[in-house]
C-alpha positions in Angstrom: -120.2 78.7 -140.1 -117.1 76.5 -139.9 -117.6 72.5 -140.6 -115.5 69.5 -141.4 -115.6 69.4 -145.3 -112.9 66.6 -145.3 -114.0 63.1 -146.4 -113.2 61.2 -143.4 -115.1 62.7 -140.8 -117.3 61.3 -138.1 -120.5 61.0 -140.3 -118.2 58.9 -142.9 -117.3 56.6 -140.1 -120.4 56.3 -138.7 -122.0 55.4 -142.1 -119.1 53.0 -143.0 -120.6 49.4 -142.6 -122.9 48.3 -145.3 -125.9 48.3 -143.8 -128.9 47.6 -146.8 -132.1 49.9 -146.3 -135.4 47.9 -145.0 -138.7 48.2 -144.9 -139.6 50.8 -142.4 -141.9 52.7 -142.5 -144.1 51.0 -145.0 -146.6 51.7 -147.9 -149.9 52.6 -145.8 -148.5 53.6 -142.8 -148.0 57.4 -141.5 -144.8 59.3 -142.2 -142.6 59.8 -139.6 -142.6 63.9 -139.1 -139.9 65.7 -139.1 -138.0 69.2 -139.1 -134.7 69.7 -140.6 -132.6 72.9 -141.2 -133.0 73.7 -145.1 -130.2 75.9 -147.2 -131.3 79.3 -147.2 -134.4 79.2 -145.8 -136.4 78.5 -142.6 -136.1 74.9 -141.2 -139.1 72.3 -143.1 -141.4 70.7 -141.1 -143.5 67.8 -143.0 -146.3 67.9 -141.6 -146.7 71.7 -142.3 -147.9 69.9 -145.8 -150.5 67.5 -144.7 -154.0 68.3 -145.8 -151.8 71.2 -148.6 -150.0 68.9 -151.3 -148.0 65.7 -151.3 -144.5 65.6 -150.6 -141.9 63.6 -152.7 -139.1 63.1 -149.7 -135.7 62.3 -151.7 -133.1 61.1 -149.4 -129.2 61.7 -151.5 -126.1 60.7 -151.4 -123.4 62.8 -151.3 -119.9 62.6 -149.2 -118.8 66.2 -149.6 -120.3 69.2 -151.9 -117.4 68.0 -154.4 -117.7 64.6 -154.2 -121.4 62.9 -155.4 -122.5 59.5 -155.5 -122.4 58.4 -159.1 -125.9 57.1 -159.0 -127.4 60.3 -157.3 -125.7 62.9 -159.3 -127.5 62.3 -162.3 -130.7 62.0 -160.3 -130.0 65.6 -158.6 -130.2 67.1 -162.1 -133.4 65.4 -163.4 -134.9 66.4 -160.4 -133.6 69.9 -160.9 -134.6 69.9 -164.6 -138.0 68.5 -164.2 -139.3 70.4 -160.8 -141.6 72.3 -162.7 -143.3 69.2 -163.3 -143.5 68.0 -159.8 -144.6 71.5 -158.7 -147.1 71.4 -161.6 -148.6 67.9 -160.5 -149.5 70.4 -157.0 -146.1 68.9 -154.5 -143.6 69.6 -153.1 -140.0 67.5 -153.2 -138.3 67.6 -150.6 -134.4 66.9 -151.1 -132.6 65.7 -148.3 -129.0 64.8 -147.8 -126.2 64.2 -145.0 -124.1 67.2 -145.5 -123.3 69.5 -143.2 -124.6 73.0 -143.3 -121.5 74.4 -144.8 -121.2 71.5 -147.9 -124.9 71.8 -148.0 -125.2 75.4 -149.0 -122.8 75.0 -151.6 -124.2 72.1 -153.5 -126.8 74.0 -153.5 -124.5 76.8 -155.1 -123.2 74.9 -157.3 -125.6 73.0 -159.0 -128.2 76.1 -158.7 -131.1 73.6 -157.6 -134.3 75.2 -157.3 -136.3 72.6 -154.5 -136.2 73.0 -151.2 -132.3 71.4 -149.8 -132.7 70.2 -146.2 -129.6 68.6 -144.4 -129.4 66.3 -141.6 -126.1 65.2 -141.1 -126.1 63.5 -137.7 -128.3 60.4 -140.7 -131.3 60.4 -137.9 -133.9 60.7 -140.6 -132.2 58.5 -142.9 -132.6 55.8 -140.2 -135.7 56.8 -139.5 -136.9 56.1 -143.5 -134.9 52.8 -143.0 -132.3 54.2 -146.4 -129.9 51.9 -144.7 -125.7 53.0 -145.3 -122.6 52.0 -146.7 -118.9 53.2 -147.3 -119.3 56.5 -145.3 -122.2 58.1 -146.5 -126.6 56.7 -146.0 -127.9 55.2 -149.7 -130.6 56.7 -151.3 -134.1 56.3 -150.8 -137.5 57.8 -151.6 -140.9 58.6 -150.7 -144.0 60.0 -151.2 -146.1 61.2 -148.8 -150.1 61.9 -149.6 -151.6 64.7 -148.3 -153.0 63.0 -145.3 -149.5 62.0 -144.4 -149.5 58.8 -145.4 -146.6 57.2 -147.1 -148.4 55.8 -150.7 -144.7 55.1 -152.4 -141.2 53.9 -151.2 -138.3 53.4 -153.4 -135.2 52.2 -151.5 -131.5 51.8 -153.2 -130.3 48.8 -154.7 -127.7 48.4 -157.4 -130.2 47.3 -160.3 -132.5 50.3 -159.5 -130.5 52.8 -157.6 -133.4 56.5 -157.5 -136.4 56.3 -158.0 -137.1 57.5 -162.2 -138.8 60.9 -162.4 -141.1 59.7 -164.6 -142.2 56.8 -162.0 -142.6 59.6 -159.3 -144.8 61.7 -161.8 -147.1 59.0 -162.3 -147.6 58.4 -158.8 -148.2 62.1 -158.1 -150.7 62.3 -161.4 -152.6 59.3 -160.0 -153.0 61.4 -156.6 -154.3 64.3 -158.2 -157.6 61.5 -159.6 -158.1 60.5 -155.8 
């Protein structure tokens, strides 16, 4: 599988105006579905989970598989350290990113992360989540989906609160376990 790894490719320029994420879809409303090609495994669909488990949907930012954003970097490896927990309050995360296939698979390498790694690199589910873009790459954003398929959280980027905290997606996973 060949891909262009460089920096400056057409995603980059494509994602290059600021563009800050908004407010679609909302708290309450159904997820949009999806089906993305995941590293190493068959292509995820979302709504294969409704009425199974919720699903923590983790839009990242990363240029290339060497180059991370400074913000989501950290956030890859709490997410990596503390999947267990996730997985233990009965869902499913669901990382997503804008690599290619090639830069995808070795992120995943490289960082030996256990959750499933789905890539869409033409951004259309970014846009769909409304993560909104800037300087070459979509921004961060998260959700989480119940198990009817309705969104119940949405954290989207901004410089004073960049990801979602583990912790904050715990609790909102814990309280849907009481439901």
């Amino acid at each position: 599988m060949t891909a262009d790894t460089r920096l400056f490719n057409q995603r980059f320029a494509k994602n290059f105006l600021p563009l800050p994420g908004f407010s679609v879809p909302a708290v309450g409303e159904a997820a949009p579905d999806f089906v993305l090609p995941r590293v190493g495994g068959a292509p995820v669909r979302l709504s294969d989970y409704r009425g199974r488990m919720p699903v923590v949907i983790a839009f990242t930012r990363i240029f290339t598989e060497k180059l991370f954003c400074p913000f989501c970097y950290p956030h890859l490896q709490d997410l990596k350290n503390r999947y267990g927990e996730i997985r233990q309050a009965g869902a499913e995360l669901l990382m997503v990113t804008s690599t290619d296939p090639v830069q995808s698979a070795q992120v995943v390498a490289d960082l030996a992360l256990p959750y499933p790694f789905l890539f869409d690199p033409g951004c259309t589910l970014f846009q769909a989540y409304g993560a909104g873009q800037a300087l070459g790459a979509p921004l961060p954003a998260q959700y989480i989906v119940d198990m009817t398929g309705t969104i119940v959280y949405r954290h989207l980027f901004s410089f004073i609160d960049s990801n979602a905290s583990t912790d904050e997606v715990l609790a909102v996973l814990k309280a849907l376990q009481k439901v």
